[in-house]
N, CA, C and O of each residue as an XYZ file, in Angstrom:
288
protein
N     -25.385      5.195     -8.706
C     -24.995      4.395     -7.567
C     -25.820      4.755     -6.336
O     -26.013      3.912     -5.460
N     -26.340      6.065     -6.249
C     -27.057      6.433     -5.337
C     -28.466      5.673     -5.298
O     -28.681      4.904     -4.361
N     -29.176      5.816     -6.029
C     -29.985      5.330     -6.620
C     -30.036      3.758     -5.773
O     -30.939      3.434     -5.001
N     -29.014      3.029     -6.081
C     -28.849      1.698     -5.762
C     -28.776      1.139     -4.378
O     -29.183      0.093     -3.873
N     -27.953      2.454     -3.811
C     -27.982      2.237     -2.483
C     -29.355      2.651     -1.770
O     -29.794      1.842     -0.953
N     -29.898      3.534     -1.938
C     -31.184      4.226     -1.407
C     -31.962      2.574     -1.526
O     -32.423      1.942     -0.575
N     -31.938      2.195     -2.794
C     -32.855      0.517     -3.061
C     -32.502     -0.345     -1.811
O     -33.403     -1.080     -1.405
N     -31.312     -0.355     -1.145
C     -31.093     -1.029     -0.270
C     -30.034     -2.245     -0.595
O     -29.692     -3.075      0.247
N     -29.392     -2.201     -2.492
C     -28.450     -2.862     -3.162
C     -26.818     -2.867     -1.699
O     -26.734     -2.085     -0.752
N     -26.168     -3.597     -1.927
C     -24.690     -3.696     -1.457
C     -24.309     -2.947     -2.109
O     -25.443     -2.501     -2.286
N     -23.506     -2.095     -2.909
C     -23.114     -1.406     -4.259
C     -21.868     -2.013     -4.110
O     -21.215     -2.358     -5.095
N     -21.404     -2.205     -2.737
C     -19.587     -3.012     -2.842
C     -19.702     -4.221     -3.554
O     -18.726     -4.573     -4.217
N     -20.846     -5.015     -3.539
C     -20.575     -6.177     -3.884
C     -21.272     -6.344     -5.415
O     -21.328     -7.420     -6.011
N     -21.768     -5.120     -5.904
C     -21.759     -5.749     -7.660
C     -21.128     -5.499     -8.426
O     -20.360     -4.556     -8.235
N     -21.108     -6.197     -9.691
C     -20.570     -6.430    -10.922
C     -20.887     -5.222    -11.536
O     -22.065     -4.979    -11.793
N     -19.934     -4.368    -11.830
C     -20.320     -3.086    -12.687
C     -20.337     -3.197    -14.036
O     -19.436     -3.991    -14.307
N     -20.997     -2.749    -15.274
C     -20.470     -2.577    -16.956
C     -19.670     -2.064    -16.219
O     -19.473     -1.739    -15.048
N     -18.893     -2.076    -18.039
C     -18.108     -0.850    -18.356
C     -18.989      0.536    -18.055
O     -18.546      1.453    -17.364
N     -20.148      0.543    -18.608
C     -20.795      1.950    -18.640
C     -21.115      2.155    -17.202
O     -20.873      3.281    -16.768
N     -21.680      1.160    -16.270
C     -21.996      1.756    -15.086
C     -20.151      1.889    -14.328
O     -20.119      2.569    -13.303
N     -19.248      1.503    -14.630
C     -18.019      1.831    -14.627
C     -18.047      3.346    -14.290
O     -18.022      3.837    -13.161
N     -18.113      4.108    -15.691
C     -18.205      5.343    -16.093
C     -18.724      5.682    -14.989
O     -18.056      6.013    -14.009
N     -20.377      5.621    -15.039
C     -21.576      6.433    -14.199
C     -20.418      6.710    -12.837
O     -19.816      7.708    -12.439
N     -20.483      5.276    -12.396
C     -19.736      5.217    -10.338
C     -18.396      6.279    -11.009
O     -18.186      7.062    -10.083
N     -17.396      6.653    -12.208
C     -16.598      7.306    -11.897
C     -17.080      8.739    -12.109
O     -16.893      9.642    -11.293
N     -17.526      8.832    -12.924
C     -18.381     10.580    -13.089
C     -18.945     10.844    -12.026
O     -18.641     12.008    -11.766
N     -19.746     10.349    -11.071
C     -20.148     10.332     -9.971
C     -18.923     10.925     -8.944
O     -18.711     12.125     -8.772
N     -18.386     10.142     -8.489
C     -17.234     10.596     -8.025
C     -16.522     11.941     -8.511
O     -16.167     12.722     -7.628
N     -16.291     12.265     -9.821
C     -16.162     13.508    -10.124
C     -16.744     14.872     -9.648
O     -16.229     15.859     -9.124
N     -17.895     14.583     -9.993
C     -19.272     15.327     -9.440
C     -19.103     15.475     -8.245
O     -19.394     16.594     -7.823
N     -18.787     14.850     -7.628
C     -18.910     15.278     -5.813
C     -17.603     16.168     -5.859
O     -17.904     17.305     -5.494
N     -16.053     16.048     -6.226
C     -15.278     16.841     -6.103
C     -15.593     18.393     -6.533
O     -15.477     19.428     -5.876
N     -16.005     18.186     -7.793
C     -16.169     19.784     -8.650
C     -17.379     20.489     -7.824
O     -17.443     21.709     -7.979
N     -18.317     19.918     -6.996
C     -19.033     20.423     -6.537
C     -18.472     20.656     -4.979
O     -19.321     20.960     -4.141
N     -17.394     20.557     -4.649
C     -16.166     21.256     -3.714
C     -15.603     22.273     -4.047
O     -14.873     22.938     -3.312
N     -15.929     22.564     -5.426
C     -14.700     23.429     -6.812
C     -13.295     22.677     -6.259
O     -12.302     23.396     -6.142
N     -13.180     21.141     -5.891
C     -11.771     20.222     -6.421
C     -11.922     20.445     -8.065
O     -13.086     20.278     -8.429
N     -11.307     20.672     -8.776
C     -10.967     20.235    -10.311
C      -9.612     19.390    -10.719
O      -8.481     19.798    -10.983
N     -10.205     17.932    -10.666
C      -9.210     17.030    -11.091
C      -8.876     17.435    -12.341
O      -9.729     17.628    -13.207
N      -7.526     17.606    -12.543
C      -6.900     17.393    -13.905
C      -6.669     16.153    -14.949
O      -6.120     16.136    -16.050
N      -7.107     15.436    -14.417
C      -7.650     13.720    -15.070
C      -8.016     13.152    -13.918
O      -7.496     13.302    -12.812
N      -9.295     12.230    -14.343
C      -9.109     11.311    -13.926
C     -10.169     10.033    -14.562
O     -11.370      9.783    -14.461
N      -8.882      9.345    -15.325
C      -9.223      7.966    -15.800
C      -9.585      7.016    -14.941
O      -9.221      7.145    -13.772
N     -10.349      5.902    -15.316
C     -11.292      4.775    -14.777
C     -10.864      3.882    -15.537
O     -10.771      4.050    -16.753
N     -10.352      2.180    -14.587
C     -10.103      0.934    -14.574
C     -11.449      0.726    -13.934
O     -11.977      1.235    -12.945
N     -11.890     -0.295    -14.915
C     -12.101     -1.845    -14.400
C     -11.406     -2.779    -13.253
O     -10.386     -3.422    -13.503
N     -11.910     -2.795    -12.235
C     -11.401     -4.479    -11.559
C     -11.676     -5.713    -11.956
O     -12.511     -6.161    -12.742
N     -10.877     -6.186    -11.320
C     -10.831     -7.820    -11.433
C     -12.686     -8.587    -10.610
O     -13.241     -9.682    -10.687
N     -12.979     -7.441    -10.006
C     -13.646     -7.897     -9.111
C     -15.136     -7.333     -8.947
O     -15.932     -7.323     -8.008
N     -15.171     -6.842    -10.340
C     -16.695     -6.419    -10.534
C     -16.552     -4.819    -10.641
O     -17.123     -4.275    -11.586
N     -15.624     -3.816     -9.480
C     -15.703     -2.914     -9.156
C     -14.945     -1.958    -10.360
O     -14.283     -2.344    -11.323
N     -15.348     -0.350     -9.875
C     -13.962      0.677    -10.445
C     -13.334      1.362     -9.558
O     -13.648      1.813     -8.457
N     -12.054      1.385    -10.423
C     -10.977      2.307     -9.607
C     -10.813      3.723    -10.670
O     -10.713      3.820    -11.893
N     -10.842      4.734     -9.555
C     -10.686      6.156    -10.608
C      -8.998      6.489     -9.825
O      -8.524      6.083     -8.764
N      -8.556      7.198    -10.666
C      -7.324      7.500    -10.282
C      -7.202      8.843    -10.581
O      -6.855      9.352    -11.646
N      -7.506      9.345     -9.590
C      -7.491     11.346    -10.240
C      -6.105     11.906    -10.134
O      -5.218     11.542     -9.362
N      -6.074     12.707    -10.899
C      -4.687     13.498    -10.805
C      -4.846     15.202    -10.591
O      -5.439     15.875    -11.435
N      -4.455     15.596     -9.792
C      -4.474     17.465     -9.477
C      -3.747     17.920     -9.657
O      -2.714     17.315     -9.945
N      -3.803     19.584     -9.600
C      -3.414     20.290     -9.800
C      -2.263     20.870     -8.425
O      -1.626     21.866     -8.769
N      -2.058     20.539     -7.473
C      -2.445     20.559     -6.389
C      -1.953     20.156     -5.023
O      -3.035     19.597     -5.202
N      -1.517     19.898     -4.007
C      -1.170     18.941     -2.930
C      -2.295     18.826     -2.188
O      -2.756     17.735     -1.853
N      -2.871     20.091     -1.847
C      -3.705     20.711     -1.233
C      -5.240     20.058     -1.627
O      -5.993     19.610     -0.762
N      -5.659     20.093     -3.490
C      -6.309     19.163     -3.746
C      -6.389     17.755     -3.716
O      -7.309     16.952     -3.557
N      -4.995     17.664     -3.942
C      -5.711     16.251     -3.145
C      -5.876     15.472     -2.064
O      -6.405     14.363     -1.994
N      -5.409     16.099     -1.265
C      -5.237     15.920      0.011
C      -7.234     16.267      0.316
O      -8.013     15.370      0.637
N      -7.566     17.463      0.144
C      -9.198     17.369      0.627
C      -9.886     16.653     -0.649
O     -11.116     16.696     -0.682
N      -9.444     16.225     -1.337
C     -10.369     15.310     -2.310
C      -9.948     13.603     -1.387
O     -10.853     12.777     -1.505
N      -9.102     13.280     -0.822
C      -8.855     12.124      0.008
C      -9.877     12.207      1.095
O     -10.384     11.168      1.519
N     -10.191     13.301      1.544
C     -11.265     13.192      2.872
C     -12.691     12.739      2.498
O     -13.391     11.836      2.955
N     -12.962     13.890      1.265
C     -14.143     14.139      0.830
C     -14.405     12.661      0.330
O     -15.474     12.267      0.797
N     -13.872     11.841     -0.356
C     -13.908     10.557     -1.161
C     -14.029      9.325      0.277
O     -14.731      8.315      0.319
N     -13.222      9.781      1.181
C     -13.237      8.260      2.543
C     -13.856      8.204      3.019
O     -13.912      7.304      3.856
C-alpha cells in the first residue's frame, strides 16, 4: 500500500483483491508489532466497497488503546 501511495494512487479509493486485502491487513499488523503491540487476532473482511476492515483483538486495554492512536 505504501508503495501505491508514494505512486501518487488514492489508496482510499481502490478496489482491493482478496490478496491485496491480506497485504493492506498484514501491513497494518506490521506497524503494531513493530511498537511490540501483539494483537492476539486479527482477522480481515472484505468491504462492500472495494476496501478492508481488520478487526484486531488484544491482550490488553492498554493495547489497544495505543494501537487506536498508532492506526488514526
Amino acid at each position: 500500500m505504501n508503495a501505491l501511495k508514494a505512486a501518487g494512487f488514492n489508496v482510499g479509493r481502490l478496489n482491493l483483491t482478496p490478496l491485496a486485502q491480506q497485504v493492506a491487513a498484514e501491513e497494518a499488523k506490521e506497524l503494531l508489532v513493530a511498537v511490540n503491540i501483539q494483537p492476539i487476532e486479527a482477522p480481515f473482511f472484505g468491504r462492500g466497497d472495494g476496501g478492508v476492515e481488520v478487526r484486531f483483538v488484544f491482550g490488553t486495554e492498554t493495547d489497544h488503546v495505543m494501537a487506536k492512536t498508532i492506526l488514526a
